[in-house]
C-alpha positions as CSV (number, residue, x, y, z in Angstrom):
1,X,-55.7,9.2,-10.3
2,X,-52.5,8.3,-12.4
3,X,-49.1,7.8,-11.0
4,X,-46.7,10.7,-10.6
5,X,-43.2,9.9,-11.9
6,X,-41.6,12.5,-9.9
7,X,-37.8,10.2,-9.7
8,X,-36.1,12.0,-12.6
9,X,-32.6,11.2,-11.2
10,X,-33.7,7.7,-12.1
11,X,-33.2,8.9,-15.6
12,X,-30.1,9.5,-18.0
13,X,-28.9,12.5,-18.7
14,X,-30.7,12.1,-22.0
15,X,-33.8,11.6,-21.3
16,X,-33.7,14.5,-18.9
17,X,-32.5,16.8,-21.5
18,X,-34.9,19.4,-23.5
19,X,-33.8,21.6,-26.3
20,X,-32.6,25.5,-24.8
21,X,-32.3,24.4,-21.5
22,X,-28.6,25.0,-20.1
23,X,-26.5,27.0,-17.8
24,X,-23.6,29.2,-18.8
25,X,-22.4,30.4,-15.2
26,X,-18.7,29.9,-16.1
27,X,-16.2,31.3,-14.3
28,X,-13.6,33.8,-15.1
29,X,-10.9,33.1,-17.1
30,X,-7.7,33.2,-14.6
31,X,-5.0,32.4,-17.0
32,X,-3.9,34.3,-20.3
33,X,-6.3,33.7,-23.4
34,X,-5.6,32.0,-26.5
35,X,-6.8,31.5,-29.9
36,X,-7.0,27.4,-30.4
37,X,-5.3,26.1,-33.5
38,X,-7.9,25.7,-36.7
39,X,-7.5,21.8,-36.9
40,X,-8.5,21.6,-33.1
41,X,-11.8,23.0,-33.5
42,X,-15.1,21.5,-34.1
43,X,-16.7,22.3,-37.5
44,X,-19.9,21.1,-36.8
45,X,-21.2,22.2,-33.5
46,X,-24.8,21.9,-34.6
47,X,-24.5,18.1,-34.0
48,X,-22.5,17.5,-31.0
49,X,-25.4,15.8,-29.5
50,X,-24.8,17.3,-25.9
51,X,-28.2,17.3,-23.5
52,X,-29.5,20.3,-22.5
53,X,-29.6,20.4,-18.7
54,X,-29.9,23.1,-15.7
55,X,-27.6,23.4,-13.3
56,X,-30.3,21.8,-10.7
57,X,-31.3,18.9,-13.1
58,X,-27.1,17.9,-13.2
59,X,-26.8,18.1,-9.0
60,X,-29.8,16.2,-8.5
61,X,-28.4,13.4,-11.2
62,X,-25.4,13.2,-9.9
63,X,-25.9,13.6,-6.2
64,X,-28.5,10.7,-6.5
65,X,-25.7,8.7,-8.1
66,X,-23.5,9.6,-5.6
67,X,-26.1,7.9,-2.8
68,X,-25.6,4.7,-4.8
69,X,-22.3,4.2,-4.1
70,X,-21.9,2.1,-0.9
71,X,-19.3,3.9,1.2
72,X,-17.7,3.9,4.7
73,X,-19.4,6.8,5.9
74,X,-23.0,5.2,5.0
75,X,-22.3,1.1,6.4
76,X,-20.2,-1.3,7.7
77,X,-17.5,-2.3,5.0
78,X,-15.8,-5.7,6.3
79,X,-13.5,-6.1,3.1
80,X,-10.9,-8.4,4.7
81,X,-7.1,-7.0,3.7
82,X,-8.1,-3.6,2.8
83,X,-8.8,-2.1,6.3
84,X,-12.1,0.0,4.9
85,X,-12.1,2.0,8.1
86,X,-13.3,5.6,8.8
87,X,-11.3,8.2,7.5
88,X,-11.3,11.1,10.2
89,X,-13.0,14.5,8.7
90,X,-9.7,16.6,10.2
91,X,-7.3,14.9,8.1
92,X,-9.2,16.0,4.8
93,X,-9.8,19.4,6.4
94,X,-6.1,19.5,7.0
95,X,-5.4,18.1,3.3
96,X,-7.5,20.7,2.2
97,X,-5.0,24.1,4.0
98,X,-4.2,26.4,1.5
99,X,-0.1,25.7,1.8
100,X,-0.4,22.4,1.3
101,X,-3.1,21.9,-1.9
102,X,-1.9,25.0,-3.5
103,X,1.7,24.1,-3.8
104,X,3.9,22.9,-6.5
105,X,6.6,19.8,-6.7
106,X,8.5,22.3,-8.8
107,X,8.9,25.2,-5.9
108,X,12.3,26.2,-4.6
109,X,12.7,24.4,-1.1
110,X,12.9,27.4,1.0
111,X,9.2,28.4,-0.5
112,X,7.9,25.1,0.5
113,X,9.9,24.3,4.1
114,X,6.4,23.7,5.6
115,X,6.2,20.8,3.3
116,X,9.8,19.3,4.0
117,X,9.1,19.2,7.8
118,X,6.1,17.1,7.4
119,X,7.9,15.0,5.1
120,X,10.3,14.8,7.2
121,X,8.0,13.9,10.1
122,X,6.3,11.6,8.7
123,X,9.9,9.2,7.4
124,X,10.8,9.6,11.0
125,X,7.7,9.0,12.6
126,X,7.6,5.8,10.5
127,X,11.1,4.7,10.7
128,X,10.0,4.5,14.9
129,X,6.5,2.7,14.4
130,X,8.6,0.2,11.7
131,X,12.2,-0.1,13.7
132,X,13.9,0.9,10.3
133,X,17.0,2.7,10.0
134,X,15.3,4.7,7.1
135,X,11.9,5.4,5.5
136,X,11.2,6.9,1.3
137,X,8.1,8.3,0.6
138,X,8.2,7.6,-2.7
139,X,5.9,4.4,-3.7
140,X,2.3,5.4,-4.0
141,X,1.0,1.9,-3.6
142,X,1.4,-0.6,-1.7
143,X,1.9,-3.1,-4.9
144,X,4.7,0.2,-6.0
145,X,6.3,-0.4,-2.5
146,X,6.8,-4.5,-3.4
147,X,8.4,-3.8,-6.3
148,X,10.5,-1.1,-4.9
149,X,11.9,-3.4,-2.3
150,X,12.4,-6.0,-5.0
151,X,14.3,-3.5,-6.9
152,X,16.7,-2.8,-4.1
153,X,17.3,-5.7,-2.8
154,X,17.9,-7.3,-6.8
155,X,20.4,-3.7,-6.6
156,X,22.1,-4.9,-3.5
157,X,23.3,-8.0,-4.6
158,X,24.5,-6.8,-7.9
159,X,26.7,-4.5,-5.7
160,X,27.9,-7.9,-4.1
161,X,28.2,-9.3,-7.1
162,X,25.9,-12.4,-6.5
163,X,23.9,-12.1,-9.6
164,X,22.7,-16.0,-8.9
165,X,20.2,-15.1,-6.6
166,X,17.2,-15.3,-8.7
167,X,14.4,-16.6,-7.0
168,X,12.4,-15.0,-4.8
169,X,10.1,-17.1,-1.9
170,X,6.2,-16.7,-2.0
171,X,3.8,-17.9,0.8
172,X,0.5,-19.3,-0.5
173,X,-0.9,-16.6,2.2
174,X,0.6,-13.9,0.6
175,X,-1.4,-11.0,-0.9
176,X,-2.0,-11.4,-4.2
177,X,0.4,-8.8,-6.0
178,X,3.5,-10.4,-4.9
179,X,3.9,-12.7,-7.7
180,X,3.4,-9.6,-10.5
181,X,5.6,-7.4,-8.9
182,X,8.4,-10.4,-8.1
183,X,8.2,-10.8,-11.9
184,X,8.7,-7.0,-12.7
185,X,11.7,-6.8,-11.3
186,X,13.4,-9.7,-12.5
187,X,13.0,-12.2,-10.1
188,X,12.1,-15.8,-10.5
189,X,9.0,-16.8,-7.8
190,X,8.6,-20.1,-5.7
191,X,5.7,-20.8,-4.2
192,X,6.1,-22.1,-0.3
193,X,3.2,-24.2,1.3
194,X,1.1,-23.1,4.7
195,X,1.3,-25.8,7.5
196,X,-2.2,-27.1,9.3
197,X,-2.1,-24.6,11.5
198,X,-2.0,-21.5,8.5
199,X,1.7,-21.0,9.2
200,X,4.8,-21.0,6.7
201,X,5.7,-24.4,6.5
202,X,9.1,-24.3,8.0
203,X,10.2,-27.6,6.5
204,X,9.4,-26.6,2.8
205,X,11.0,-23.0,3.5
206,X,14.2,-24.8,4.9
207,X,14.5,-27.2,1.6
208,X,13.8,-24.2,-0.2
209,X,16.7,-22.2,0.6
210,X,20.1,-22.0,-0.6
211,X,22.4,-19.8,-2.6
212,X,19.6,-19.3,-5.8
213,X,17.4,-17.2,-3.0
214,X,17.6,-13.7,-2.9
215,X,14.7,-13.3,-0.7
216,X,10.8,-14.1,0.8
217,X,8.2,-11.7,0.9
218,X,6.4,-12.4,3.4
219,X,3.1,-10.9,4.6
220,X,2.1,-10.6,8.4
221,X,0.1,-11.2,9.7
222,X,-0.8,-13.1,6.5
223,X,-4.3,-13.3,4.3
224,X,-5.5,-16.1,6.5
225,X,-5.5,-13.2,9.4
226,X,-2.9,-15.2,11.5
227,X,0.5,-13.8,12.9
228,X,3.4,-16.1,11.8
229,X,4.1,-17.6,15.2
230,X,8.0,-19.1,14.1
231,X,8.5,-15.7,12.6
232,X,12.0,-15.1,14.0
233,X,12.6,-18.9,12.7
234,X,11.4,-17.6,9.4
235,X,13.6,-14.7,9.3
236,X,17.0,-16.4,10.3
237,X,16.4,-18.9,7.9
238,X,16.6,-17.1,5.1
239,X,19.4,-14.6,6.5
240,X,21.2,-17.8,6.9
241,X,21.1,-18.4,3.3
242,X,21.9,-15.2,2.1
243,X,18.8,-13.4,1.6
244,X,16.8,-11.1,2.4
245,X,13.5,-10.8,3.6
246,X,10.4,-8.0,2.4
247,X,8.0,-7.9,4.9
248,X,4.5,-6.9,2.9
249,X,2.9,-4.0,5.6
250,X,-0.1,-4.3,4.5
251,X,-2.2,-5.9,7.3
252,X,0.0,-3.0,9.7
253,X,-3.4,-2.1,11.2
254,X,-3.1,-5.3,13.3
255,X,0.5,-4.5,14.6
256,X,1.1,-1.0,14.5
257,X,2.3,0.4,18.6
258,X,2.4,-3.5,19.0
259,X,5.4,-5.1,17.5
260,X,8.2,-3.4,15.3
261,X,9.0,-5.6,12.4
262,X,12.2,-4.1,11.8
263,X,13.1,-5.7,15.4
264,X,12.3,-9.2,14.0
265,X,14.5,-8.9,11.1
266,X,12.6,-7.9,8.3
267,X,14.9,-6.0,5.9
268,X,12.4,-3.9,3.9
269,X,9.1,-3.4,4.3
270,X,5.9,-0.9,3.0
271,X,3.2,0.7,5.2
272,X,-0.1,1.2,3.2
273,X,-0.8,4.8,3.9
274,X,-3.9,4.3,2.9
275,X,-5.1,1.9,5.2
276,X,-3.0,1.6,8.3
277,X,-3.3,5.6,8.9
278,X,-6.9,6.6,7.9
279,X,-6.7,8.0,4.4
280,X,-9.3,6.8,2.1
281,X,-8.7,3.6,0.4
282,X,-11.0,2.6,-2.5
283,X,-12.2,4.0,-5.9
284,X,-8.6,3.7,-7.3
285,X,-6.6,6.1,-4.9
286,X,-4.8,8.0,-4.5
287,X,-2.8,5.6,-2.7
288,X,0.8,5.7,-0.7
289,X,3.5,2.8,-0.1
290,X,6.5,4.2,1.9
291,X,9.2,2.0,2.5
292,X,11.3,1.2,5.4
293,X,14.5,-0.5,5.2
294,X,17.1,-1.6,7.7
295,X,20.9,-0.8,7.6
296,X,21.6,-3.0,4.7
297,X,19.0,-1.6,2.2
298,X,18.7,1.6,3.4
299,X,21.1,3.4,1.4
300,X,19.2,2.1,-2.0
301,X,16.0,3.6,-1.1
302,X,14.4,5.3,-3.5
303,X,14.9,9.5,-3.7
304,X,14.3,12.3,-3.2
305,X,13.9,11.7,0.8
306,X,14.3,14.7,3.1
307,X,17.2,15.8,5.6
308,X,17.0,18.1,8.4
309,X,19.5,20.7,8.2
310,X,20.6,22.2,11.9
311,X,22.5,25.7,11.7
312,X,23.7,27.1,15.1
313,X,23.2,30.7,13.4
314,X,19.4,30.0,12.8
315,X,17.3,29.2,15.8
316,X,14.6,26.9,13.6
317,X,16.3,23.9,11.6
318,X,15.7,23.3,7.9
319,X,14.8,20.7,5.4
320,X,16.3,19.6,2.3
321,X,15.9,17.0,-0.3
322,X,18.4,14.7,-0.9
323,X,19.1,11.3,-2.3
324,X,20.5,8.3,-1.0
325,X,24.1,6.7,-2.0
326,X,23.3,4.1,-3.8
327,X,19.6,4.6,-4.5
328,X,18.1,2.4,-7.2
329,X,16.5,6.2,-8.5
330,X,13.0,7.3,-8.6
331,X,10.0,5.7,-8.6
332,X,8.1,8.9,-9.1
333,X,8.7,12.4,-11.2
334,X,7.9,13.9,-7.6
335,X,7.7,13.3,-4.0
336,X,4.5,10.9,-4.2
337,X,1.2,11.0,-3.1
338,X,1.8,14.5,-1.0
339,X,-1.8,15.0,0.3
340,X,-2.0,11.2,1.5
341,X,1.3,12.2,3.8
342,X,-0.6,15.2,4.8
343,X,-3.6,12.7,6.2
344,X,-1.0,10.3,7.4
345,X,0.6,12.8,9.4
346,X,-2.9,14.2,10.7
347,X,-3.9,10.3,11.9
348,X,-0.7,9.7,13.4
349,X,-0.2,13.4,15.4
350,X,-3.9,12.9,16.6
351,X,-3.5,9.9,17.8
352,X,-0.2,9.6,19.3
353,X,2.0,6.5,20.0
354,X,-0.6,5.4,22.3
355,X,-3.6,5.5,20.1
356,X,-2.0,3.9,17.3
357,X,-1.3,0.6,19.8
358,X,-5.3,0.9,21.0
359,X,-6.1,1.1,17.7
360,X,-4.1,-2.2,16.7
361,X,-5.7,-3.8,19.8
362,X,-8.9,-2.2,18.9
363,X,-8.9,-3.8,15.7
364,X,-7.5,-7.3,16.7
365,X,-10.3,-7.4,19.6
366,X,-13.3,-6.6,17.1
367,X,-11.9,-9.5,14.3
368,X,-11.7,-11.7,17.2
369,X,-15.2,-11.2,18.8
370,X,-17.3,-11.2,15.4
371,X,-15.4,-14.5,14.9
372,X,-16.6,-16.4,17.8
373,X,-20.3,-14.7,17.2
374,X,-19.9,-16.4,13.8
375,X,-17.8,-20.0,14.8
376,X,-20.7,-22.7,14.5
377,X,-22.2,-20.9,11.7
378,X,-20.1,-21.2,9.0
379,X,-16.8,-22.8,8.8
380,X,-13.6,-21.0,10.2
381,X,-10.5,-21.9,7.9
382,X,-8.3,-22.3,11.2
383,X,-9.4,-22.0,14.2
384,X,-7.1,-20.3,16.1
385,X,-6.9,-16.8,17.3
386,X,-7.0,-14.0,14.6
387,X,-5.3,-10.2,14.5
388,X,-7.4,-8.3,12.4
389,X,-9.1,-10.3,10.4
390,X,-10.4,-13.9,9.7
391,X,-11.5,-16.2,7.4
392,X,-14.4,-17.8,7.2
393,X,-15.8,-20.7,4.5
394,X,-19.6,-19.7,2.4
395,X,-20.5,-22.7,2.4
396,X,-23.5,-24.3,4.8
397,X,-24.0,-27.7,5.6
398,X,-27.4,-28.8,3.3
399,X,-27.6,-26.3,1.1
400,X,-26.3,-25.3,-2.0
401,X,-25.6,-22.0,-1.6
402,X,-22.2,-20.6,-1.7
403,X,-20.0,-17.7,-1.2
404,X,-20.8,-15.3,-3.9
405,X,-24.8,-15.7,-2.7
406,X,-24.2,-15.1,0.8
407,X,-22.0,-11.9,-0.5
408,X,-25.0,-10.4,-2.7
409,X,-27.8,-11.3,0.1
410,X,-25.8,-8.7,2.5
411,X,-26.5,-6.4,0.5
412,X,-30.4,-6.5,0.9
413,X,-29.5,-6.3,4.6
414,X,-27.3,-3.6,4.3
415,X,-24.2,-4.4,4.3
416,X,-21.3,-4.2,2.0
417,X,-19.9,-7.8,1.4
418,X,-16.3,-9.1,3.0
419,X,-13.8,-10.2,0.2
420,X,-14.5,-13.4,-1.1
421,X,-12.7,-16.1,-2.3
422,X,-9.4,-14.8,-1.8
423,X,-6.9,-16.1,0.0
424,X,-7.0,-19.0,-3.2
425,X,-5.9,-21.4,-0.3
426,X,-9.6,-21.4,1.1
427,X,-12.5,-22.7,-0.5
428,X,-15.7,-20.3,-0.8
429,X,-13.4,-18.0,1.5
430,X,-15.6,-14.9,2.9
431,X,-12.7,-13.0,4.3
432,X,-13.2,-10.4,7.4
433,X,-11.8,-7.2,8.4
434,X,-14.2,-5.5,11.6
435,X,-11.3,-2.7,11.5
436,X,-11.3,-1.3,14.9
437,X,-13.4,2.1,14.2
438,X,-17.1,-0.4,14.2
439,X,-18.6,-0.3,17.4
440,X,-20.4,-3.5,19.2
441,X,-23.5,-2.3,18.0
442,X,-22.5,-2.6,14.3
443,X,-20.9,-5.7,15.0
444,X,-23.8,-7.7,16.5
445,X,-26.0,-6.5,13.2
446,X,-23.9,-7.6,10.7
447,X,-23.6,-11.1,13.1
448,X,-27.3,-11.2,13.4
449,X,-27.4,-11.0,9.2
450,X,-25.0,-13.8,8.4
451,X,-27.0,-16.0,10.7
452,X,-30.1,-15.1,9.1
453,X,-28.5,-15.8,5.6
454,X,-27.1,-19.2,6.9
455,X,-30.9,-19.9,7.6
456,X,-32.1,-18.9,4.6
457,X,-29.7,-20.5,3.1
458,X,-31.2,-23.6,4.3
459,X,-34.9,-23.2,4.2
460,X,-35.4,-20.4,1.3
461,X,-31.6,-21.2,-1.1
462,X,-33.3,-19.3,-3.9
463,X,-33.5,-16.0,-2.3
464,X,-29.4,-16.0,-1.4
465,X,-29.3,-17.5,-5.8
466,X,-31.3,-14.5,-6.9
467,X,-30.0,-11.9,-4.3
468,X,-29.3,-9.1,-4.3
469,X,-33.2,-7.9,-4.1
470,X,-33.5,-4.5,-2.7
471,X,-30.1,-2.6,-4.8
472,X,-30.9,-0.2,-7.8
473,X,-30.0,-3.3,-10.1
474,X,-30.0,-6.7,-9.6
475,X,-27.5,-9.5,-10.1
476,X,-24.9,-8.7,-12.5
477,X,-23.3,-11.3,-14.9
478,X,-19.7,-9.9,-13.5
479,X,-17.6,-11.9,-15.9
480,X,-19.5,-10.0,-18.9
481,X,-19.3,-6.9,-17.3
482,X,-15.5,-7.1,-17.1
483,X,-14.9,-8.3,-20.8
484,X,-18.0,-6.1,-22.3
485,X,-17.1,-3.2,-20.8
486,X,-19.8,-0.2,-21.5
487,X,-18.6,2.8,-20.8
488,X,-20.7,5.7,-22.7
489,X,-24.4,6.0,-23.4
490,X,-26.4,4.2,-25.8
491,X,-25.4,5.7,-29.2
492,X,-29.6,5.3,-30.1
493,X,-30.6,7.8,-27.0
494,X,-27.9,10.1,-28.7
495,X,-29.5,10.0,-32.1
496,X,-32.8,10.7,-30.7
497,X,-31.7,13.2,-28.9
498,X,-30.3,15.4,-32.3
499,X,-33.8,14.4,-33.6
500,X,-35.2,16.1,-31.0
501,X,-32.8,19.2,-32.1
């Protein structure tokens, strides 16, 4: 008996396609009708060479692709520094009311006052978490939020009139943007080493300083997953000199009901909406960067921000825009990512100041236990204790193997791989985020994996070389991929499909 190809999802949209098939369910029209201009339309629209699909056949395609994807709600998704962690179902539901996705940036604010209070809410609810005098909205990225800082703080001492601070101070454990962004606004960078112990070297920061230095960005706990232990060093240091410092907020999932960075002198700093409070990060956004500043900065933040208004003849207060006094202006046409805040303020009211502190703990306890399952297996880059994340080295003693193979061999055992070779300061790095929403369960399997890989890796190296095995395609030549980009169909399965016609 033949073989029943039944998997047409497997199939393009072309090769699925057959002439008169279709579906013309459109909805009504809900907006005024118009002619289009002449010169807009097609002339020849017996050639378009669009397939002919039902509505079922373009569901099934799609949904199958949709299963493809690797995503948070189907695995464990360790990327280290991007706090891949679930993204509570009542915070898209709550994204989702009516008043919030139906509303315009353009309404007058007494239409929209719902909006302003959680607005509102949200600066003030991360001005406490941050211990900042002051927290915009407006960055909607973290990288967005660096160069916002770097923009007020380059505004602030024009105002002084020390326009020969010019260099800014970059750990080798920063994240990666802060170089880009350092350049965007103007700023010269130095690079400043990490000690043995994955610290800021403090002698190398102390020869680095003087009256050139506007400020260091600084993140922490830093790419190696390590919390600067001479922080407050760090800080007066530079404050001695006359700058400033950006704390980078990224890794806040570590810290946030824990420690107040504000309170350790940090000057400026953005939270990653989009990982620290549970919106979806990945697949290009939408992403959120507010910023928090302390009483030297604040009044450059970017606007609009939102004021409460109290009126002893109204017994409910309301909210206003407003901008600060010496803001450095907009860094959006709007408000920012509004339905991000929305999710934001769903995680945080849910959770409470409480929660958010388990959470951190949470998080800092998982990194830490998947660490020691792992020490002995593959090298740790320090060994020390992490927050919420570590690094480990893909590399195993006798073998040949090396990070990138250990990161497509998860995959067969189904697991997304951790971010390799980034922080640039460790060989073959494999860094680790648990986040603190994976349960023991989930923890212990993906341990189990890498020591079956590191066995493998030993007895069987070609299987980790030719991995991934089990994936709808195999190994991919990446660096082609990202220079060939191919982003449309094959133009011959379009030609023989208006032969078909």
């Amino acid at each position: 008996m033949p073989e029943i190809d039944n998997r047409n999802s497997e199939k393009t949209v072309y090769e699925l396609s057959a002439v008169g098939r279709g579906t013309n369910l459109m909805p009504e029209c809900d907006v005024p009708k118009t002619e289009l201009p002449g010169v807009l339309l097609r002339k020849d629209t017996e050639t378009i060479g669009l397939p002919g699909l039902s509505e079922l056949d373009v569901v099934r395609h799609f949904v199958h692709l949709s299963q493809r994807n690797f995503s948070i709600d189907g695995g464990f998704y360790p990327l280290g520094s991007c706090t891949m962690k679930y993204n509570p179902k009542i915070s898209e539901t709550c994204a989702r009311f009516e008043g919030f996705a139906q509303s315009h940036p353009l309404q007058p604010d007494e239409t929209v006052q719902g909006n302003l209070k959680l607005m509102y809410d949200l600066q003030e609810w991360l001005k406490e978490i941050g211990g900042f005098a002051a927290v915009s909205l407006q960055p909607t990225a973290g990288a967005q939020g660096e160069l916002t800082a770097l923009l007020m703080m380059r505004a602030f001492f024009r105002n002084c009139g020390e326009t020969g601070r010019t260099q800014i101070l970059i750990p080798d454990s920063a994240h990666g943007t802060n170089p880009a962004s350092t350049t965007m606004a103007g700023f010269e960078s130095l690079e400043i080493p990490s000690d043995k112990h994955g610290n800021l070297d403090l002698a190398a920061l102390n020869a680095a300083c003087d009256d050139t230095v506007a400020g260091l960005m600084l993140t922490n706990p830093n790419t190696l997953g390590l919390f600067e232990r001479d922080i407050e060093t760090i800080v007066r240091c530079v404050h001695d000199c006359g700058g400033l410092v950006y704390g980078d907020g990224a890794n806040m999932n570590a810290l946030a009901g824990v420690v107040r960075p504000g309170d350790l002198g940090i000057d400026v700093m953005h939270y990653n909406l989009h990982k620290t409070f549970g919106t979806p990060h990945g697949g290009g956004g939408p992403g959120s960067g507010p910023l928090g500043a302390g009483d030297k900065l604040a009044a450059y933040l970017p606007g609009p921000m939102v004021r409460r208004i109290d009126n002893a003849e109204k017994p409910d207060p309301g909210y206003m825009l407003f901008t600060p006094e010496k803001t450095i202006g907009r860094m959006n046409s709007y408000f920012g990512s509004f339905g991000v805040f929305v999710r934001a303020y769903a995680y945080i009211l849910q959770h409470g100041a409480e929660g958010l502190k388990q959470n951190a703990l949470h998080a800092v306890l998982n990194a830490n236990y998947l660490r020691e399952k792992l020490r002995g297996i593959y090298p740790l880059s320090h060994d020390r204790t992490c927050m919420h994340e570590f690094v480990l080295q893909g590399k195993i003693d006798g073998s040949s193997v090396r990070a990138v193979d250990i990161s497509k061999r998860l995959l067969d055992y189904g697991f997304h791989p951790p971010t390799i070779y980034f922080p640039l300061i460790v060989p073959e790095a494999l860094m680790i985020e648990p986040t603190e929403t994976e349960s023991k369960q989930t923890l212990d399997a993906f341990a189990d994996a890498m020591k079956a890989i590191a066995l493998e890796a030993v007895d069987h190296s070609e299987t980790l070389h030719s991995a991934p095995h089990t994936t709808p395609v195999g190994r991919l030549d990446e660096v082609r991929a990202a220079r060939q980009l191919k982003l449309r169909e094959d133009d011959r399965k379009v030609k023989d499909n208006l032969n078909k016609a």
